[in-house]
C-alpha positions in Angstrom: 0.0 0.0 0.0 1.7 3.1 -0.9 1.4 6.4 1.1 -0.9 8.0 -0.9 -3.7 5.6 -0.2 -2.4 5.5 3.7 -3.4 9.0 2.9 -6.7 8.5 1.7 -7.0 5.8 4.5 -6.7 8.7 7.4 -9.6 10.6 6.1 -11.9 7.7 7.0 -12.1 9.3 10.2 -13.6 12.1 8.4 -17.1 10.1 7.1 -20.2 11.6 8.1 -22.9 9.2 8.0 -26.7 10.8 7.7 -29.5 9.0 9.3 -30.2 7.7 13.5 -26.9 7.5 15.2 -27.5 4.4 17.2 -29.0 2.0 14.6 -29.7 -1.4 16.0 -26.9 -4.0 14.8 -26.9 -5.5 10.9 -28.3 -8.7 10.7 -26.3 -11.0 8.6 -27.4 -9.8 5.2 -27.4 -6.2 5.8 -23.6 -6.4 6.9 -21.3 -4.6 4.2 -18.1 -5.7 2.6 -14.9 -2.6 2.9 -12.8 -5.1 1.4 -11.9 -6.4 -2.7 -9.0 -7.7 -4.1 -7.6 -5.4 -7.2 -8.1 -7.5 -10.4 -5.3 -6.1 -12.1 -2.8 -6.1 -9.1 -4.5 -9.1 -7.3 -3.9 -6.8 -3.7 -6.3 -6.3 -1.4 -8.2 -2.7 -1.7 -9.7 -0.8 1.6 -13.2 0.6 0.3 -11.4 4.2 1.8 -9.2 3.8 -0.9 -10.7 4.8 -3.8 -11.4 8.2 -4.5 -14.8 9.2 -6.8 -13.6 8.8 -10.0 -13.3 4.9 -9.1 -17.0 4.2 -8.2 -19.1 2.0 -9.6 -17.5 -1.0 -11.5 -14.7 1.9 -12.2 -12.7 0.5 -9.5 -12.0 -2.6 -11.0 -12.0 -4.8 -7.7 -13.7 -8.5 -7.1 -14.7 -10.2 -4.4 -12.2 -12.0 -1.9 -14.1 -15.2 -1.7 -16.3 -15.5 -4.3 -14.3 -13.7 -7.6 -16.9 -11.8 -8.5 -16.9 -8.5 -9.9 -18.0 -5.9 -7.1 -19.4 -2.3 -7.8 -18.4 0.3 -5.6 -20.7 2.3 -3.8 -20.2 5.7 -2.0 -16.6 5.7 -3.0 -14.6 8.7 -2.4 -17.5 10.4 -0.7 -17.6 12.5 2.9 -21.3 12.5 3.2 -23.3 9.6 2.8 -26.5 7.8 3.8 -24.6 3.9 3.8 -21.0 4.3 4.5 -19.4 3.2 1.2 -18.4 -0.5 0.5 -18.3 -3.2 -1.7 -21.4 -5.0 -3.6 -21.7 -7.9 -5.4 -24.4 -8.4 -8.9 -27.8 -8.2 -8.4 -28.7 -12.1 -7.6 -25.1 -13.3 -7.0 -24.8 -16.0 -4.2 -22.6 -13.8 -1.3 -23.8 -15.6 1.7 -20.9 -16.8 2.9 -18.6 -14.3 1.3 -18.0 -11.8 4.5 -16.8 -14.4 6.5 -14.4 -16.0 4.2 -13.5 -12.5 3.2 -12.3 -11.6 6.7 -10.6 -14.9 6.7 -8.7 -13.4 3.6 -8.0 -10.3 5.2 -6.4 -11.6 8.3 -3.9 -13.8 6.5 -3.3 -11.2 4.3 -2.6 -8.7 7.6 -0.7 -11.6 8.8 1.7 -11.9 6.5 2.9 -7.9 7.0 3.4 -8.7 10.5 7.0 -8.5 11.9 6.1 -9.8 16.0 3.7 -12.7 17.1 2.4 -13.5 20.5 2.0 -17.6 20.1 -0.3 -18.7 23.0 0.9 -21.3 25.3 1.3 -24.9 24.7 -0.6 -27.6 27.3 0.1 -31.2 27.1 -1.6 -34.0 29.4 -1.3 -37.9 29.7 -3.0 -40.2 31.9 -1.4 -43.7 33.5 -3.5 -46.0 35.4 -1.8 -47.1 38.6 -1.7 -50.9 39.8 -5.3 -50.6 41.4 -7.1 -49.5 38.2 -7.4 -45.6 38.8 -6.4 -43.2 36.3 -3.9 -40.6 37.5 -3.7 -37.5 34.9 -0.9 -34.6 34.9 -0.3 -31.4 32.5 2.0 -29.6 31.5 2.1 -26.2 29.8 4.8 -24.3 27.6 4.1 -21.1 28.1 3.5 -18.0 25.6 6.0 -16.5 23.7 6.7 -13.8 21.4 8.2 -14.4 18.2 9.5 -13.2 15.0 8.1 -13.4 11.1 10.6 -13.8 8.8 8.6 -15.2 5.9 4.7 -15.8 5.0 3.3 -18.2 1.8 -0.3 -18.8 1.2 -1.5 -22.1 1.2 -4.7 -21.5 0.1 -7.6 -18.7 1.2 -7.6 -20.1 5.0 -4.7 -20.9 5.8 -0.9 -20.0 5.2 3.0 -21.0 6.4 4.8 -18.4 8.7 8.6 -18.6 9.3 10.4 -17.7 11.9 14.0 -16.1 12.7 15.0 -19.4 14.7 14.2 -21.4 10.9 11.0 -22.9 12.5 7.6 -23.5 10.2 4.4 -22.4 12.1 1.3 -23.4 9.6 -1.8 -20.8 10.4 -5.0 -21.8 9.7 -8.2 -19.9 9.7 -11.8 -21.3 10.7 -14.9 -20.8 12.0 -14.8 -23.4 15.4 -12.4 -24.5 17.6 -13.4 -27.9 17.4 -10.7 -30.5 16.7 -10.3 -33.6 14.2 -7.7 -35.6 15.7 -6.8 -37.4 12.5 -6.3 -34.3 10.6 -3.7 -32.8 13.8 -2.0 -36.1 13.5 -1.7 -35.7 9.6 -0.5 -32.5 9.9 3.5 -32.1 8.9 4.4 -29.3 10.7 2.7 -27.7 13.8 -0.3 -25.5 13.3 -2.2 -23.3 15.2 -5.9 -22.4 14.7 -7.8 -19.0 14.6 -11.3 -18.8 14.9 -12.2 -16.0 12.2 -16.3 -16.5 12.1 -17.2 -12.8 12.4 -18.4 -11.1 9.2 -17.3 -7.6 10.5 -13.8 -8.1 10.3 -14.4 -8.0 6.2 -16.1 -4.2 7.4 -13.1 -2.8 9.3 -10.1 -1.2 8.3 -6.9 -2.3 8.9 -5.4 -1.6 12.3 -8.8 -2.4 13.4 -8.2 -5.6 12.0 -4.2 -5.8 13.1 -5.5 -5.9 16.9 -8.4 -7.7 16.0 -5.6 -10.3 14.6 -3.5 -10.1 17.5 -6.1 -10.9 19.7 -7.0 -13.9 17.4 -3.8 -15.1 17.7 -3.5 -15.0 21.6 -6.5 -17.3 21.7 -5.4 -19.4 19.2 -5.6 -23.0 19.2 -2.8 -25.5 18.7 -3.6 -28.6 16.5 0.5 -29.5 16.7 3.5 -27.9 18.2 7.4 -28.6 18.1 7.3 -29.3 21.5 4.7 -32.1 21.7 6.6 -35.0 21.8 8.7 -33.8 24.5 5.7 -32.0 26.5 3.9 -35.6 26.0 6.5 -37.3 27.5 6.7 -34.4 30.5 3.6 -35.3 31.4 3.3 -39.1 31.6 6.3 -38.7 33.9 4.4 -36.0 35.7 1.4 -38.5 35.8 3.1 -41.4 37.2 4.8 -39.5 39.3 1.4 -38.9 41.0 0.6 -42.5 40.5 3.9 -43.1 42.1 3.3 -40.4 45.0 -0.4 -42.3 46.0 1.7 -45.7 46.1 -0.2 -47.1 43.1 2.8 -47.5 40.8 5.6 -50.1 40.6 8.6 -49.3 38.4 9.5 -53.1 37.6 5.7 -54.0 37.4 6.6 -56.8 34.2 7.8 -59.1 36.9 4.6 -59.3 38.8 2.4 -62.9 38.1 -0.2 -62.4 35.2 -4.0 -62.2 35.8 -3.3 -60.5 38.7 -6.2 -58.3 40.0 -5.7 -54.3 40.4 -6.5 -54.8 43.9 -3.7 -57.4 44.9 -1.2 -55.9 42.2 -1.2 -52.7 44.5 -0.7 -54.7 47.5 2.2 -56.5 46.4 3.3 -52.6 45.7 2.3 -51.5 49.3 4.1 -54.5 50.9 6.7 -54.4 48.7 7.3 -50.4 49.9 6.7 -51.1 53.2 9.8 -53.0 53.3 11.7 -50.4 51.4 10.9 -48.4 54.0 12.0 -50.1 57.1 15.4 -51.0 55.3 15.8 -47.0 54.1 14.8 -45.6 57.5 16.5 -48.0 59.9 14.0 -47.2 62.8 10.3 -48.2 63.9 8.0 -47.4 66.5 7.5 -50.8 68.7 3.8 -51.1 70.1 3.0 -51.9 73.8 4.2 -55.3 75.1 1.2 -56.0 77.0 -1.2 -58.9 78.4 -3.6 -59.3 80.9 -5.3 -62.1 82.2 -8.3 -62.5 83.7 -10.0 -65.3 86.1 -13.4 -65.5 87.7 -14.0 -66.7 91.0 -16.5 -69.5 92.7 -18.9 -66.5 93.4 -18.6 -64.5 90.0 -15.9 -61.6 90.5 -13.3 -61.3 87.8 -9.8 -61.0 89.1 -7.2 -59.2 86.8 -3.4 -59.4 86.2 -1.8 -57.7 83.7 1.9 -56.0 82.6 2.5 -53.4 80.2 6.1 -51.8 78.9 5.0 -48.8 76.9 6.2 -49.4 73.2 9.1 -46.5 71.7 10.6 -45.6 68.6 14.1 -47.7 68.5 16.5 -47.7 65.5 17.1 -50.7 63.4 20.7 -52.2 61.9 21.9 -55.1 59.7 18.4 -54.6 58.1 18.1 -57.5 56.0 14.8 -58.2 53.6 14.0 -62.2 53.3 16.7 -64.2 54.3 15.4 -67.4 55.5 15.6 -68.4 58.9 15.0 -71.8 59.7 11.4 -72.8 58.3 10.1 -68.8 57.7 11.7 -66.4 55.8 10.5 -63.1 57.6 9.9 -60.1 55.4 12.4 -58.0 57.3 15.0 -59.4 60.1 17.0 -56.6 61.6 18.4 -55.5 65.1 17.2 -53.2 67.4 19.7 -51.0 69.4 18.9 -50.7 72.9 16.4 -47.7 74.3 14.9 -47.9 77.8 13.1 -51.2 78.9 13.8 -52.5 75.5 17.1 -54.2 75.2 19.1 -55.1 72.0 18.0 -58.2 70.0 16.9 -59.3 67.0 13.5 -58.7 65.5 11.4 -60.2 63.1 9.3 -58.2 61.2 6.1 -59.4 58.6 4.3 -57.1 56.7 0.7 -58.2 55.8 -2.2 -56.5 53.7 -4.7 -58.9 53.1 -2.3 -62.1 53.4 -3.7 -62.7 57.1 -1.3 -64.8 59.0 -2.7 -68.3 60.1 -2.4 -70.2 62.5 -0.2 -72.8 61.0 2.7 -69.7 60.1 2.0 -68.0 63.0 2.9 -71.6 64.8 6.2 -71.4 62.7 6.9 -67.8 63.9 6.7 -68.5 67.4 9.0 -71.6 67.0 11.9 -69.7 66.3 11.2 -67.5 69.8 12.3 -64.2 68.7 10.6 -61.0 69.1 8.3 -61.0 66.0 6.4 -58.1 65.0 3.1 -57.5 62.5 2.7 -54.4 60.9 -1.2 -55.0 59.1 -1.0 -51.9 56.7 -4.4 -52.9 55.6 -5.6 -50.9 58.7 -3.1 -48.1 57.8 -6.4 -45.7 56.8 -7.2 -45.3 52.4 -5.2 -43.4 50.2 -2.2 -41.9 50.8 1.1 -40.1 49.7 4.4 -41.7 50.4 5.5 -40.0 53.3 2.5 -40.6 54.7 2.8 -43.9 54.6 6.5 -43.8 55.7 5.1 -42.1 58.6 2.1 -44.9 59.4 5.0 -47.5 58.8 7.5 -45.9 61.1 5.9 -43.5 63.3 2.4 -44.6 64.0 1.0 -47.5 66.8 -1.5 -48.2 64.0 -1.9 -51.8 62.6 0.8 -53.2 65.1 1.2 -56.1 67.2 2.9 -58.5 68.4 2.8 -62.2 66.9 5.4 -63.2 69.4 8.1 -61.9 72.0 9.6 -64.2 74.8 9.3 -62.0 77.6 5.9 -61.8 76.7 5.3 -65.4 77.2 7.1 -65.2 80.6 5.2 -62.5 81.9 2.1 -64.6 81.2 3.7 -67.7 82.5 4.0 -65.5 85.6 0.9 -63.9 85.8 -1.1 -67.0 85.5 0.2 -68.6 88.2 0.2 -65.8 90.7 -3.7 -65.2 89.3 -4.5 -69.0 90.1 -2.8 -68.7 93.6 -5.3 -65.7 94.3 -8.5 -67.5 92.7 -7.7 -70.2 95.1 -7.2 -68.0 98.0 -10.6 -66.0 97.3 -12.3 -69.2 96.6 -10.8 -70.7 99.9 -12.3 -67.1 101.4 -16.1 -67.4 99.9 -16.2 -71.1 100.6 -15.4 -70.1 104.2 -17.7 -67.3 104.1 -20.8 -69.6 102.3 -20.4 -72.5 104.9 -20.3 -69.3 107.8 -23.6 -67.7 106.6 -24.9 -71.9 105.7 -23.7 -72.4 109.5 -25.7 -69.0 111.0 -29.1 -70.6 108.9 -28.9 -73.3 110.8 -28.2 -72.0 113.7 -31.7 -69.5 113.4 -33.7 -72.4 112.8 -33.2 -73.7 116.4 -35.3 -71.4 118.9 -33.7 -69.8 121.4 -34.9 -71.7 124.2 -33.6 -74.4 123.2 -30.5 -73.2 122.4 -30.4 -71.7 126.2 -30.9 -75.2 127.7 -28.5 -76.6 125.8 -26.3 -74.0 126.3 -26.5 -74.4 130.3 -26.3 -78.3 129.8 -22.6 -77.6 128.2 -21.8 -75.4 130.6 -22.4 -78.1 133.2 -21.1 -80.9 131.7 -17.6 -79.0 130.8 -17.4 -77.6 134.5 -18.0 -81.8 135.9 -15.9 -82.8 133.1 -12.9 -79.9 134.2 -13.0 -80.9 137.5 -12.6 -84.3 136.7 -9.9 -83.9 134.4 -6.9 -82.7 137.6 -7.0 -86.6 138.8 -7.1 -87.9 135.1 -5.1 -85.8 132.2 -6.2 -88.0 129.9 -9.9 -86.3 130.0 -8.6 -83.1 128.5 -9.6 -83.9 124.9 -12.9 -84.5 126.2 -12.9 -81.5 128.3 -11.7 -79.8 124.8 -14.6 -81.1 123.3 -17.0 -80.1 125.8 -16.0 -76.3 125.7 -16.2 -76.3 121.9 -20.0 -77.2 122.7 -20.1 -74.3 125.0 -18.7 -72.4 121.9 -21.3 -73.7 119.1 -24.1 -73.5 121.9 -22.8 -69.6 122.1 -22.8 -69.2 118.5 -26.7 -70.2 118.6 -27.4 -67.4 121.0 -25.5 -64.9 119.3 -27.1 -65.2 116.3 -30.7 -65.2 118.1 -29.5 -61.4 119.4 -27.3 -63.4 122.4 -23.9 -61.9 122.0 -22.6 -61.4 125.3 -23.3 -65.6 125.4 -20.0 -65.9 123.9 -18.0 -64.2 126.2 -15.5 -65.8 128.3 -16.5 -64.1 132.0 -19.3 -66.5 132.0 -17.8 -69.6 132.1 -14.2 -71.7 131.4 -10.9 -71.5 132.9 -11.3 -67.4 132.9 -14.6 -67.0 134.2 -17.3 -69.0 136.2 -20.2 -67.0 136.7 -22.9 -69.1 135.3 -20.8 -72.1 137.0 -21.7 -70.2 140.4 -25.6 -69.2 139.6 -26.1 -73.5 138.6 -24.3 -74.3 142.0 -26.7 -72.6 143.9 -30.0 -73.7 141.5 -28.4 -76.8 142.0 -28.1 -77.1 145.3 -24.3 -78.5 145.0 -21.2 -77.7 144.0 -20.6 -76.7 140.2 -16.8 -76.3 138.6 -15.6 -76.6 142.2 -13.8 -79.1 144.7 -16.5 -78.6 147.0 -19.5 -80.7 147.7 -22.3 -78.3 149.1 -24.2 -74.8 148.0 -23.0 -73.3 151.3 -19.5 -73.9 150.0 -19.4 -72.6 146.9 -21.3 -69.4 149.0 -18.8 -69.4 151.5 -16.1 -68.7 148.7 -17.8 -66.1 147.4 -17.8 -64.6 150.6 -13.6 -64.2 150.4 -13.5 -63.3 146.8 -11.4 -59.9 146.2 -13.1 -56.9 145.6 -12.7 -57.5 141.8 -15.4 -60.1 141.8 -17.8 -58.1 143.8 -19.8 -56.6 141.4 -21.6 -59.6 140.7 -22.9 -60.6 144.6 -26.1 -59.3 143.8 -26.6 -62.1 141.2 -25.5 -64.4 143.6 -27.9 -63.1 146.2 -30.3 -63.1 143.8 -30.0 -66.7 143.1 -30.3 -67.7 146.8 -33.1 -66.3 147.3 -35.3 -67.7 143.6 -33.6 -71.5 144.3 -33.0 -71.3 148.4 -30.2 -73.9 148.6 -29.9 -75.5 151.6 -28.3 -73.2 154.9 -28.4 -73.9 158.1 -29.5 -71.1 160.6 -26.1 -69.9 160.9 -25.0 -69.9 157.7 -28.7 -68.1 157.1 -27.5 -65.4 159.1 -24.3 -65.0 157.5 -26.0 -64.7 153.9 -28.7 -62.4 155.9 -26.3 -60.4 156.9 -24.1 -60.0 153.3 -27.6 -58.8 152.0 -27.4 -56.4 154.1 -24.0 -55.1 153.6 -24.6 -55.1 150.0 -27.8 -53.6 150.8 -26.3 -50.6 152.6 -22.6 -50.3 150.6 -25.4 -49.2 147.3 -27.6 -47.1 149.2 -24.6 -44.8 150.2 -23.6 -45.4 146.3 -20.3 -47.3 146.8 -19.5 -48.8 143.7 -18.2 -51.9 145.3 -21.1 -54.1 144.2 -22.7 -52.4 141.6 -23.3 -54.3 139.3 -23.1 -54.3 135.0 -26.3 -54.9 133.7 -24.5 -56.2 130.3 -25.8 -60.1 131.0 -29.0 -59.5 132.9 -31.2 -60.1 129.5 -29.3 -63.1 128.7 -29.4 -64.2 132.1 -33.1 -63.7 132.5 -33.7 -66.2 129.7 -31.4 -68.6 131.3 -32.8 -68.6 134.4 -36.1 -67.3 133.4 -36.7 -67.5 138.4 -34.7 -64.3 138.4 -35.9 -62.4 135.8 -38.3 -60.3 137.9 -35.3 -59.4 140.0 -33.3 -58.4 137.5 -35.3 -56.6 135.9 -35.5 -54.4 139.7 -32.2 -54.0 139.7 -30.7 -51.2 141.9 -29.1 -49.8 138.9 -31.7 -47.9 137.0 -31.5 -45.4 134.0 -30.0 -42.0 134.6 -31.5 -38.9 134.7 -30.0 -37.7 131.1 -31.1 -41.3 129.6 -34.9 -40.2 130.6 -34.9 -37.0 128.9 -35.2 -35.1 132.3 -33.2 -32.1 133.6 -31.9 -33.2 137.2 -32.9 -30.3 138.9 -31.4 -28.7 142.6 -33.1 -30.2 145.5 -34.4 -26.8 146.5 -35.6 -26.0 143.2 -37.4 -29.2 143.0 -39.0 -29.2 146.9 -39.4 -25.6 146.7 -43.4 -24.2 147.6 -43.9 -27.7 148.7 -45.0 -29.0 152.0 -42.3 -31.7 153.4 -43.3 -35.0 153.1 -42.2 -37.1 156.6 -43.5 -40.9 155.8 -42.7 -40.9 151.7 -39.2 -41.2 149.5 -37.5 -39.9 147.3 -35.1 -40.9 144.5 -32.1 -39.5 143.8 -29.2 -40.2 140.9 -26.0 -39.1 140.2 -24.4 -40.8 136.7 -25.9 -44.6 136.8 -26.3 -44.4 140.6 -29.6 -44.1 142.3 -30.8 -44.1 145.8 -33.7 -43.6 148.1 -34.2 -41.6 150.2 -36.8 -40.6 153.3 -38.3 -37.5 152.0 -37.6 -35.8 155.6 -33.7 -36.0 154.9 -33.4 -35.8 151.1 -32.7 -31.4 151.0 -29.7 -31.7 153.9 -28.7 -35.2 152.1 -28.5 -33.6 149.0 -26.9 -30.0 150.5 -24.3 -32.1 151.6 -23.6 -34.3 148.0 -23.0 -31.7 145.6 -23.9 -33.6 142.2 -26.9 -35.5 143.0 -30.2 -34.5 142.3 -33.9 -35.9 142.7 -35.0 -38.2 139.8 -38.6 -39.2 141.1 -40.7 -39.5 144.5 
């Protein structure tokens, strides 16, 4: 284009067009054509180009696509209705001509171009991995800017550029972005397409169509580059390399059996790496060494035993992957170095997915007596990267145990007998216990009263049996024999609400009270080496003060069973009644008397209950809920009373007194006060 049309091209800026400024958007067939090639020249020609004189079919042009001869309209002019273009004969077929016309154009703009923008190049392959899944990577080449050197026309849609660097670039022009595989395969040299499918290109001058170009090219689609092969192979490594990072890869996967299913092909991987591991890292995490044993006893508890050493992390040498060892051939044998509680030794190490161990290896294992650990990595949790599963296979407690280890097998040895030795004990306890509470039945289904005959009948017979034992030594198993029925007899009455039958002041070596009471029911001598009542009484009568407390049973006794006395010996009991008598009415403590045994001994000797229940001894002031109150708080405002008594208490001490003499009595004992009149 020489620069007198550039010339003419600047004054398109000049058009006026008459008629609405916003007119709605050409359809299809009201779009016009600025463009013709020059019939003489062959060039292109810009509608702006021509001048008056060259309207009409003056200007010698046809059109781009179709090689018809166009007429000119508005050519050269400033003011016009339609802005001037290019029209084909009346009834020429043109459908198709502004599109293939701006095809034209931009490979004709193309070829004046000196700098290109090629878009980026993107690649992507896809493996399938061991299980089945398809892993899929890209790559990408990115943009660059490059320079024209040459341009030939093909034909009118596409056309060769070359480049500085000597490299081909085929551009081709169409109206979809849609690709035929066969044809980028069948294609020589690499090739980019440019979608060119809008008729106003063939309307627009040209530096509207250089950017339109540019931006054509930017968005260009590649049906072949020089890169591909390489790119291609860039991204199958990329996408094993995924494959390979989600463990579902083997390099040397040709020496794996045939017919193999994806699942187990990408165990044999995962077990195969797990190994790998171990022998690469040197170190593993070693799970609890644990057991516990449980036992149940003859009444139902569970007793437990159990040891523990908490499992560590311990380093591993002279790693060695499947050397046979006697009938197994472990998937790793190695050494562990020593860490607390865990000492150096060999381990045996088997990795399992779905290959369970049974019992007929596991028996195998154990044989050899070494420390043999499982690591199950089927319980190692789904996918997962490498490191991660160097991690689960190193770090983790997951999917460990132990299929063997010797100290294990002692600490159970151990445990089990110490557990048996405390089932036995605890069932030597309960069966005590059971034949205790089977024993206490039996006793509660004998009444009382009969228990309380039989109770005195023991007594008896042990006390004739004692005595007759100091001329004969050979008695004492009998005598033995006869207290252990005191004992059971005891054990009847204790569990009828008898307690204080059982103890030892009542009868026996220690004490004989109930030995005195049946002397003088009895009228004769009882645990003694005496013959009469008036004995045994008399020898009551130069007991220590210790024993004194219990005269008033004793006199008690005399007077319910009256053994036999003489006059005499009537008054000398007569008058220790009356010394007794007078020793607790001053409140000497001498003979007074615990009432611990008077219920038992009322049922025993059911004569003297009324008397003991009269005791002497009655309940204290504070045991009846009543203040004792001051003598002359108590008598005051009342008249005194010369024939009646009154009581009077101080702690478990009571006394009566003649109502005439209980306010000086009581003036002269500070802490004694009236309990009743």
């Amino acid at each position: 284009m020489n620069p007198s049309d550039q010339d003419q091209l600047a004054s398109d800026s000049q058009w006026i067009v008459s008629g609405p400024k916003e007119a709605p958007p050409a359809e299809h067939g009201d779009l016009v054509m600025a463009w013709a090639r020059d019939r003489a020249t062959g060039e292109p020609r810009y509608i702006g180009e021509l001048r008056v004189q060259q309207g009409g079919k003056r200007c010698n042009c046809e059109c781009l696509s179709c090689s018809l001869p166009l007429v000119a309209v508005n050519a050269g002019k400033l003011t016009f209705v339609k802005r001037p273009h290019f029209r084909h004969p009346e009834g020429a077929e043109k459908d198709s001509c502004a599109v293939l016309t701006a095809r034209a154009l931009a490979l004709d703009v193309l070829k004046g171009t000196d700098v290109l923008k090629l878009p980026r190049r993107r690649q992507s392959r896809r493996v399938a991995g061991l299980s089945g899944q398809y892993y899929e990577a890209w790559v990408e080449l990115p943009a660059e800017r490059v320079h024209v050197r040459d341009f030939t026309f093909k034909d009118r849609v596409s056309g060769i550029l070359t480049l500085d660097d000597g490299r081909q670039l085929r551009v081709e022009l169409t109206g979809s972005l849609s690709l035929d595989p066969a044809h980028a395969a069948s294609t020589p040299i690499p090739t980019i397409r440019l979608v060119v499918d809008d008729p106003d290109i063939a309307a627009m001058p040209p530096g509207e169509i250089r950017k339109r170009l540019q931006l054509l090219v930017e968005g260009a689609t590649w049906c072949a580059h020089w890169a591909d092969e390489a790119l291609g192979q860039e991204a199958e490594a990329a996408a094993q390399g995924i494959a390979r990072d989600a463990l579902d890869w083997l390099e040397d996967s040709d020496d794996l059996p045939e017919g193999l299913s994806p699942e187990v092909r990408r165990e044999t991987l995962l077990h195969r790496k797990a190994k790998e591991i171990l022998e690469r890292e040197k170190r593993v995490r070693l799970p609890d060494l644990a057991v516990e044993l449980n036992a149940a006893t003859d009444d139902g508890d569970v007793l437990s035993r159990s040891f523990s050493l908490p499992g560590r992390i311990v380093s591993l040498e002279s790693v060695t992957l499947e050397k046979p060892l006697g009938r197994i051939r472990p998937d790793v044998l190695a050494y562990t170095v020593a860490a607390p509680g865990w000492p150096a030794g060999p381990v045996l190490v088997e990795i399992t997915v779905t290959n369970t161990i049974n019992g007929e290896r596991l028996e195998r294992i154990r044989s050899q007596n070494l420390p043999a650990l499982e690591i199950d990595i089927s319980r190692m949790g789904g996918v997962v990267t490498e490191a991660e599963f160097t991690r689960l296979v190193v770090e983790e407690h997951a999917g460990k145990r132990w299929l063997h280890h010797p100290r294990l097998a002692d600490e159970t040895v151990r445990l089990e007998r110490d557990l048996a030795a405390t089932v036995d004990e605890e069932n030597q306890v309960i069966s005590a216990l059971f034949e205790r509470d089977a024993r206490r039945r039996a006793l509660r289904q004998v009444p009382v009263e009969r228990w309380a005959a039989q109770y005195l009948d023991a007594v008896l017979e042990h006390a004739t049996l004692r005595e007759r034992m100091e001329g004969d030594a050979d008695l004492r198993p009998v005598v033995e024999q006869a207290f252990n029925r005191i004992l059971e007899c005891a054990d009847g009455l204790s569990m009828h609400g008898y307690p204080e039958a059982q103890d030892r002041d009542l009868y026996g070596w220690r004490g004989n009270i109930l030995e005195r009471i049946l002397s003088l029911k009895l009228d004769r001598a009882v645990g003694y080496q005496l013959n009469t009542a008036w004995q045994v009484i008399n020898a009551l009568l130069q007991e220590g003060p210790h024993h004194c407390q219990w005269h008033t049973l004793y006199l008690i006794a005399i007077r319910r069973y009256s053994p036999t006395l003489t006059p005499s010996q009537a008054e000398k009991v007569a008058a220790w009644r009356s010394k007794v008598w007078r020793s607790l009415e001053v409140c000497e403590r001498t003979y007074e008397r615990s009432r611990k045994y008077d219920r038992m001994l009322s049922l025993l000797f059911p004569e003297m209950a009324d008397a003991l229940a009269k005791s002497l001894v009655k309940p204290s002031a504070e045991a009846t809920g009543r203040d004792p109150e001051t003598p002359a708080k108590l008598l005051r405002g009342r008249p005194p009373q010369r024939d009646g008594y009154v009581e009077v208490g101080y702690r478990n001490s009571r006394l009566r007194l003649p109502a005439r003499d209980c306010e000086a009595w009581l003036a002269a004992n500070p802490g004694w006060a009236v309990v009743s009149e």
